[in-house]
C-alpha positions in Angstrom: 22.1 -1.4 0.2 20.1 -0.9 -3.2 17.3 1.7 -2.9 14.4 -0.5 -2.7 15.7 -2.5 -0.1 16.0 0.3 2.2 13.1 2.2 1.0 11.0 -1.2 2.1 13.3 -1.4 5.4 11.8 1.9 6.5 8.2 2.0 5.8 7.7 -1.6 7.0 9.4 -0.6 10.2 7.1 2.7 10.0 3.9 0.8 9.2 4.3 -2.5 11.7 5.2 0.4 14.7 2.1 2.1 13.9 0.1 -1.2 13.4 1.5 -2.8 16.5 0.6 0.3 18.3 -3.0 0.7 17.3 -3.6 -3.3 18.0 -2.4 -2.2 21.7 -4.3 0.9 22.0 -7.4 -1.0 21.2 -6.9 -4.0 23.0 -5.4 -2.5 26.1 -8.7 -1.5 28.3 -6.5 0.4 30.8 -5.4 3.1 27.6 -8.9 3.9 27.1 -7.9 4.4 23.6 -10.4 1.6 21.7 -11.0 4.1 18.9 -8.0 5.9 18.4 -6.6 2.4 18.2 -8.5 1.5 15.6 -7.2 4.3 13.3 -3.7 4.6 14.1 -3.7 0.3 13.3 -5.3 1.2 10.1 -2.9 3.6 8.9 -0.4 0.9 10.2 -2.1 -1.5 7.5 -2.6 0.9 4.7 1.5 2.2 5.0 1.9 -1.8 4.6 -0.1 -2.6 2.3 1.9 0.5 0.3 4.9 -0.6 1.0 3.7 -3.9 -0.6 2.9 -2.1 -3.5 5.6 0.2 -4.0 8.2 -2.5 -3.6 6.6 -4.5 -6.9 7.0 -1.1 -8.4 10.4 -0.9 -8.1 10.8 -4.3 -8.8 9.3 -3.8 -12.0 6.6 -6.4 -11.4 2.5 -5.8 -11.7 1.3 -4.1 -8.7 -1.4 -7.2 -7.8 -1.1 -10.6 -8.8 -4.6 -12.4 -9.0 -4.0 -16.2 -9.3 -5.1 -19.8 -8.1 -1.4 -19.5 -6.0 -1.6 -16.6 -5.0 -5.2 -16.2 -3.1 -4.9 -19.5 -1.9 -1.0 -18.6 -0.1 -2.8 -15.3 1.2 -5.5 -17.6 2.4 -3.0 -20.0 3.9 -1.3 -17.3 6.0 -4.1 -15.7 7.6 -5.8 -19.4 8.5 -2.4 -19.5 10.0 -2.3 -16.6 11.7 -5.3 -16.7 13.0 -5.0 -20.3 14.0 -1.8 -19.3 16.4 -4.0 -16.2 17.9 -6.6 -18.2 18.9 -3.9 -20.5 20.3 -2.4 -17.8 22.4 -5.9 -16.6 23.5 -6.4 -20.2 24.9 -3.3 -19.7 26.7 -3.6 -15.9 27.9 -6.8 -15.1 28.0 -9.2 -18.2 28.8 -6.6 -20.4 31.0 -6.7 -23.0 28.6 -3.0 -23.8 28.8 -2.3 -27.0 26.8 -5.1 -27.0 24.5 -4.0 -23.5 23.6 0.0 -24.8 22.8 -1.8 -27.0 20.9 -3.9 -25.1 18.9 -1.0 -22.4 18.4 1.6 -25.0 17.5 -0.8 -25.9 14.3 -1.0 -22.4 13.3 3.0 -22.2 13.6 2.7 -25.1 11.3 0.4 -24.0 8.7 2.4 -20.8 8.7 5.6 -22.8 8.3 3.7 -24.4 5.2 4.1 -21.2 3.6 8.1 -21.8 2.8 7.5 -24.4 0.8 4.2 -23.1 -1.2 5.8 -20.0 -1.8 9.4 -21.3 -2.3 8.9 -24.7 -3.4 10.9 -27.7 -2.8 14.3 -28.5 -4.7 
Protein backbone atom coordinates (compact mmCIF):
# COMPACT_ATOMS: atom_id res chain seq x y z
CA UNK A 1 0.00 0.00 0.00
CA UNK A 2 1.73 3.41 -1.12
CA UNK A 3 1.87 5.92 1.70
CA UNK A 4 -0.84 8.21 0.70
CA UNK A 5 -3.20 5.60 0.31
CA UNK A 6 -3.00 4.56 3.74
CA UNK A 7 -2.19 7.86 5.19
CA UNK A 8 -5.97 8.83 3.56
CA UNK A 9 -7.28 5.26 4.82
CA UNK A 10 -6.70 6.39 8.39
CA UNK A 11 -7.79 9.91 8.80
CA UNK A 12 -10.93 9.42 6.80
CA UNK A 13 -11.76 6.51 9.04
CA UNK A 14 -10.60 8.99 11.99
CA UNK A 15 -12.58 11.95 10.72
CA UNK A 16 -16.07 10.08 9.36
CA UNK A 17 -16.01 8.21 13.26
CA UNK A 18 -15.77 11.47 14.80
CA UNK A 19 -18.28 13.13 12.31
CA UNK A 20 -20.69 10.20 12.54
CA UNK A 21 -20.48 10.50 16.16
CA UNK A 22 -21.13 14.22 16.66
CA UNK A 23 -24.23 14.01 14.04
CA UNK A 24 -25.56 11.26 16.74
CA UNK A 25 -24.71 13.06 19.81
CA UNK A 26 -26.68 16.01 18.53
CA UNK A 27 -29.49 14.42 17.06
CA UNK A 28 -30.01 11.79 19.70
CA UNK A 29 -32.29 13.77 22.42
CA UNK A 30 -31.93 10.80 24.83
CA UNK A 31 -27.66 11.71 24.97
CA UNK A 32 -28.30 15.02 26.05
CA UNK A 33 -25.26 15.87 24.28
CA UNK A 34 -26.75 18.65 21.50
CA UNK A 35 -23.55 20.75 21.99
CA UNK A 36 -20.93 18.58 22.55
CA UNK A 37 -22.25 17.03 19.38
CA UNK A 38 -21.89 19.87 17.54
CA UNK A 39 -18.07 20.06 18.15
CA UNK A 40 -16.90 16.64 18.16
CA UNK A 41 -18.95 16.65 14.30
CA UNK A 42 -17.00 19.64 13.52
CA UNK A 43 -13.69 18.29 14.24
CA UNK A 44 -15.12 15.25 12.29
CA UNK A 45 -15.38 17.80 9.21
CA UNK A 46 -12.33 19.77 9.60
CA UNK A 47 -9.99 16.12 9.94
CA UNK A 48 -11.92 15.56 6.50
CA UNK A 49 -11.67 18.41 4.97
CA UNK A 50 -7.60 17.83 5.79
CA UNK A 51 -7.43 14.81 4.72
CA UNK A 52 -8.84 16.24 1.46
CA UNK A 53 -6.19 18.53 1.47
CA UNK A 54 -3.29 16.62 2.38
CA UNK A 55 -4.06 13.88 -0.12
CA UNK A 56 -3.70 16.67 -3.23
CA UNK A 57 -0.48 17.31 -1.49
CA UNK A 58 0.87 14.20 -1.87
CA UNK A 59 -0.52 13.83 -5.04
CA UNK A 60 1.30 16.76 -6.18
CA UNK A 61 -1.84 18.56 -7.29
CA UNK A 62 -3.04 22.33 -6.04
CA UNK A 63 -4.54 22.20 -2.79
CA UNK A 64 -8.21 23.80 -4.17
CA UNK A 65 -9.38 23.69 -7.47
CA UNK A 66 -11.86 26.61 -8.29
CA UNK A 67 -13.69 25.84 -11.60
CA UNK A 68 -17.15 25.91 -13.54
CA UNK A 69 -16.76 21.67 -12.88
CA UNK A 70 -15.79 21.72 -9.95
CA UNK A 71 -18.37 24.02 -7.89
CA UNK A 72 -21.06 22.84 -9.82
CA UNK A 73 -20.06 18.68 -8.96
CA UNK A 74 -19.73 19.92 -5.21
CA UNK A 75 -23.10 21.55 -5.72
CA UNK A 76 -24.43 18.37 -7.41
CA UNK A 77 -23.48 16.18 -4.39
CA UNK A 78 -24.84 18.09 -1.60
CA UNK A 79 -28.35 18.74 -3.67
CA UNK A 80 -28.01 15.03 -3.63
CA UNK A 81 -27.33 14.43 -0.36
CA UNK A 82 -29.58 16.43 0.97
CA UNK A 83 -32.31 15.31 -1.43
CA UNK A 84 -31.97 11.48 0.00
CA UNK A 85 -32.04 13.05 3.85
CA UNK A 86 -35.03 14.64 3.30
CA UNK A 87 -36.24 11.42 1.77
CA UNK A 88 -35.33 9.36 4.78
CA UNK A 89 -36.88 12.04 7.10
CA UNK A 90 -40.22 11.41 5.13
CA UNK A 91 -39.80 7.93 5.89
CA UNK A 92 -38.47 8.09 9.61
CA UNK A 93 -39.39 10.85 11.02
CA UNK A 94 -42.82 12.28 9.55
CA UNK A 95 -44.54 8.80 8.51
CA UNK A 96 -44.50 9.74 5.01
CA UNK A 97 -43.54 6.30 3.78
CA UNK A 98 -43.82 6.31 -0.12
CA UNK A 99 -43.43 9.87 -0.76
CA UNK A 100 -40.25 9.61 1.26
CA UNK A 101 -38.75 6.39 -1.11
CA UNK A 102 -39.61 8.69 -3.57
CA UNK A 103 -37.99 11.65 -2.73
CA UNK A 104 -34.83 9.53 -1.47
CA UNK A 105 -34.67 7.50 -4.63
CA UNK A 106 -34.09 11.01 -6.65
CA UNK A 107 -31.39 11.95 -4.36
CA UNK A 108 -29.72 8.37 -4.85
CA UNK A 109 -30.07 9.36 -8.46
CA UNK A 110 -28.62 12.71 -8.55
CA UNK A 111 -25.81 11.33 -6.44
CA UNK A 112 -25.39 8.50 -8.98
CA UNK A 113 -25.07 11.47 -11.58
CA UNK A 114 -21.90 12.20 -10.05
CA UNK A 115 -19.98 8.99 -11.73
CA UNK A 116 -20.43 10.23 -14.92
CA UNK A 117 -19.73 14.18 -14.21
CA UNK A 118 -16.72 13.37 -12.48
CA UNK A 119 -15.65 10.29 -14.52
CA UNK A 120 -17.18 10.94 -17.76
CA UNK A 121 -18.51 8.63 -20.27
CA UNK A 122 -16.20 6.43 -22.67
Amino acid sequence: MKKKNFVTLVMSTVGGIFFALGMCMSLIQEWNAFKQGIVIGAVGAAILLLMVLVRRKMDGKPAIVFNGKAIGTTLLGIFGALVLGVGMCMVMVWDMLVWGILVGIVGIVLLLCLIPVIKGLK
